[in-house]
N, C-alpha and C positions, 0 to 999 in steps of 0.2 A: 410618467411617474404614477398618474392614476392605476394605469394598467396592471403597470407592475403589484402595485400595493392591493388591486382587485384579483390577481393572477394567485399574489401572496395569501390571501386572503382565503381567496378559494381551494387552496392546495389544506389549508387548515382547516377548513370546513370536511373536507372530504377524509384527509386521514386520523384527525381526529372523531372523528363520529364512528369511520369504523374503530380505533379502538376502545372507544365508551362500552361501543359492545362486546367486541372482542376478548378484551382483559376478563373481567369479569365472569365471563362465560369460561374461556381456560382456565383462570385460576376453580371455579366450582370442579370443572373435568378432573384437571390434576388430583384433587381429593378422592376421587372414586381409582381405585387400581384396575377395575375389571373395565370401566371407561375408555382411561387411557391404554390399554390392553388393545382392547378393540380396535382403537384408532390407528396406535400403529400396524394393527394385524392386515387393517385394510390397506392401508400404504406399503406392507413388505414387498407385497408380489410387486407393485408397479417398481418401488423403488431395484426389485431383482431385474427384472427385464432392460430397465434400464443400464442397470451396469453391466447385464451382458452384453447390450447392443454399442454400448460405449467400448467396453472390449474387444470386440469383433473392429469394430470402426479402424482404434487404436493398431490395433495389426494388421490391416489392411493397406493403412497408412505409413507405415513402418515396412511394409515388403514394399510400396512404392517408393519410398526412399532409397531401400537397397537395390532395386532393378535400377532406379535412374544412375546410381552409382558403379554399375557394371557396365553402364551404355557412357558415361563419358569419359573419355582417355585422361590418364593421367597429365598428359602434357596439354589441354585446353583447357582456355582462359577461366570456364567456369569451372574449374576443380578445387579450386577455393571455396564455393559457394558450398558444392557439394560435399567437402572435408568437414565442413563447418555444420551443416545437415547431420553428418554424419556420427559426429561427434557427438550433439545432442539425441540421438536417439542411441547411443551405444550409456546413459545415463538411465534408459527406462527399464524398469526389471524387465527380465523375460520371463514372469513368471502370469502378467497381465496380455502374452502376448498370445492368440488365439490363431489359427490355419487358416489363413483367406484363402479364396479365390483367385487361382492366377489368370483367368481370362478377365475379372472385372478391373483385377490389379494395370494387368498390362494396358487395359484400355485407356486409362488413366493417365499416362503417359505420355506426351505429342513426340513425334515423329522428331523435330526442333525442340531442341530444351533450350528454353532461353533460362535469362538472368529473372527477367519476371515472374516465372511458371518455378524455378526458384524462391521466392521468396514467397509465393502465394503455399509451395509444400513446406515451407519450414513455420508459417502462422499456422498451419492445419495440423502441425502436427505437436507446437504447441500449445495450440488448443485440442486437439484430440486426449492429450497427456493430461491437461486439468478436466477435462470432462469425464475420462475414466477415473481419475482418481477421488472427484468428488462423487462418483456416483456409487463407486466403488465404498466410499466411505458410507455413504446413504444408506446403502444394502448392509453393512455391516453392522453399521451403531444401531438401526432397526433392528437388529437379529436378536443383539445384544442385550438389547434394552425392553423387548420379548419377552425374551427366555427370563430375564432376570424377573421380571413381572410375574410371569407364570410362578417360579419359586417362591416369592413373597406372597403371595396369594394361598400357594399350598403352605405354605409356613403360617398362616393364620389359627392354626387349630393346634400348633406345634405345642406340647408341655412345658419344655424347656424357653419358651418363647426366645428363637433363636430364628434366624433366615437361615434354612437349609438350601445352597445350592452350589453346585456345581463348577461355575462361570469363575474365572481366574478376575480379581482377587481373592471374591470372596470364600473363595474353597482354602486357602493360603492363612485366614484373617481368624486371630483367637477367638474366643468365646465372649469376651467383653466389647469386639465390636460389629462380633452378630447379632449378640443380646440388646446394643443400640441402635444400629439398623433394626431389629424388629420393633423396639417402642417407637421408632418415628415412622417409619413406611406404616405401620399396623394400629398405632393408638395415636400417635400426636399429629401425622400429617395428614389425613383427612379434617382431626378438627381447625387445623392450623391455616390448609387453603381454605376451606368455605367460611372461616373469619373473615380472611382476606378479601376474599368473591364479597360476601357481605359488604365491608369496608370500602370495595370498589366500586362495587353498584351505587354505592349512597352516594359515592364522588360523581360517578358517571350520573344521576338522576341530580345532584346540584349544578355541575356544570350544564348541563342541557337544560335547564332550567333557566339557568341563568341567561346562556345563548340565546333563549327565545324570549326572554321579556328585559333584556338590557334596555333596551330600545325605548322602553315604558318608561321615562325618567318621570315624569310626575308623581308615579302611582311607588317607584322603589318596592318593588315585587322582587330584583332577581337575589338570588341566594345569596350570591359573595358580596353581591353591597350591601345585603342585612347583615351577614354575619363582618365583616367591616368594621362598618358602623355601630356593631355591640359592642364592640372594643375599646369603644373612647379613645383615649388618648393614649393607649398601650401600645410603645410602637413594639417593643417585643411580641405582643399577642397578634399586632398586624403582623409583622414579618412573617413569624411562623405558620399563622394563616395562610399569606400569600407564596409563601416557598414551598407549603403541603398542594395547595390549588396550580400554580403552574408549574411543580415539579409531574403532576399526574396529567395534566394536558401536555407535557413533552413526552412523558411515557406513552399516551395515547396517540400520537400525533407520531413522532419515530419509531415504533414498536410497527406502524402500518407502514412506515417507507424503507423499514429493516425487511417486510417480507413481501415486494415486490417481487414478481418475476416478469421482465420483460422478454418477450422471445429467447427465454433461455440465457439474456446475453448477461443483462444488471439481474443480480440476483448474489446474497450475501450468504454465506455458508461458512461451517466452525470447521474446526484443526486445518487453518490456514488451506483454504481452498477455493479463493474469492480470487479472480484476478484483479490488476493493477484498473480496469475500467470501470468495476464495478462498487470499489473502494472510492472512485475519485464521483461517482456518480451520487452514490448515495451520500458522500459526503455535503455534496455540493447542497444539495436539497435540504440534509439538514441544517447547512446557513444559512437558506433561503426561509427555512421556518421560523426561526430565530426571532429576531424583527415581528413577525405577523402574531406566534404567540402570544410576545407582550401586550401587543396593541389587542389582542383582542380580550386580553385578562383585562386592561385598563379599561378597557369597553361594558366589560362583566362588574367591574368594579365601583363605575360611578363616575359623573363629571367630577367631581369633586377630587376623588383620586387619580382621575387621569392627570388633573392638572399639576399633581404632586400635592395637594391639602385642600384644603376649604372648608370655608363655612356655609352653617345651615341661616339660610334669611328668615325673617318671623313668617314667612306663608311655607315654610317648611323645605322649600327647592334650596338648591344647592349651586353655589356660585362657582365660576369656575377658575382659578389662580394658572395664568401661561406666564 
């Protein structure tokens, strides 16, 4: 139990500290357009090369499904396997599908096709099908989200103060809701993240405050047990205290086990491109946080509140109610 609750303990320490920094630092980016410009300019090219090697992969994988299906007779026992193979890759556009190699193809192949060597091509291929498609997405939504940047950037000097661009919807979109795309990308959402970056830093600088002098119970130095304990008897003013402080240490804390990448495998991505592993992975972890959170608010908080109330004794410590 020790273990566990030091294991938990640890995992809190680690992903919340990076995002104390994290948040705060993206939310200030977000505000600059030429910033985040930049940042995905840097990521395009990798993210391109990527989908094209996933591409290539994808069809490579796909002619070895169709040769092993020209190699096994209809009337053997694995033509079931292989209809089934087959089936699922007569689902993937051919428009993702690239000219391999038939010498690397064929090699790939044994001599013996078993039922194993089967099932080992129908996981590859689909997983080939979610890795072209996410990457494929990667490359895209960067291009997109580019280009659209570029246009808001040259629509800063615009008269009409309107986003001129190009990119489907917005070529399509009347004049009243390019004229509010320009006040928010151009006037209101720079000053609206670095509020927020502001507002984040002063959470991320109390709670890490707090983290390193909880410990100090005599002296009641950390942040969230002063600000607490200004509250008197206000359980409305504690609650919402306590719901604003651990709502932003589960953002800090999941926002860093939302963007693991473990060898490619656990890793979470948008317009449904996450497999069934990766879902159950990071789910898992963030129940594991759950638990360690509290306790470590309750830690931030004070004997006093960890025990659920207390009072202050005349030398001023705080007793603790189990």
């Amino acid at each position: 139990m020790a273990l566990a609750n030091f294991w938990g303990l640890f995992l809190v320490i680690t992903f919340m500290g990076f995002g104390l920094v994290s948040i705060p630092r993206k939310l200030w980016r977000r505000g600059d357009l030429e910033l985040e410009l930049a940042k995905i300019e840097n990521r395009a090219m990798a993210y391109k090369d990527k989908a094209y090697d996933s591409a290539l992969e994808l069809s490579e994988t796909l002619n070895e499904a169709q040769l092993v299906s020209t190699r096994v007779n209809p009337t053997d026992d694995l033509r079931y396997c292989v209809d089934q193979i087959m089936e699922h890759c007569s689902q993937v556009s051919q428009l993702s599908r690239l000219p391999a190699q038939a010498a690397a193809v064929s090699s790939r192949v044994p001599v013996d096709i078993t039922e194993t060597y089967l099932a080992g091509l129908h996981n590859r291929i689909k997983d080939a099908v979610l890795k072209e498609g996410r990457d494929r997405w990667r490359w895209t939504r960067s291009a997109r989200r580019a280009f659209f940047l570029q246009d808001a950037i040259k629509s800063r000097a615009n008269p009409r103060r309107q986003i001129s661009s190009t990119l489907a919807p917005w070529s399509h979109r009347g004049m009243a809701m390019r004229s509010a795309a320009w006040w928010w990308y151009i006037a209101l959402r720079p000053a609206v993240f670095r509020a927020l970056s502001v507002a984040a830093a002063l959470l991320s600088i109390i709670i890490l405050w707090s983290e390193l002098t909880f410990n100090m119970a005599s002296s009641h130095i950390s942040a969230v047990h002063y600000l607490l304990r200004t509250m008197g008897l206000s359980y409305l003013a504690i609650e919402c205290t306590s719901i604003v402080a651990i709502a932003y240490m589960c953002l800090c804390a999941y926002s860093s086990v939302m963007k693991l990448r473990i060898f490619n495998i656990y890793s979470l991505e948008s317009h449904h491109h996450t497999n069934e592993r990766s879902l159950l992975f990071c789910g898992a972890y963030l129940c594991r946080l759950m638990f360690p959170l509290c306790y470590n608010f309750l830690n931030m908080a004070g004997s006093g509140f960890a025990g659920g109330s207390g009072d202050n004794d005349d030398d001023g410590s705080s007793s603790e109610v189990t």
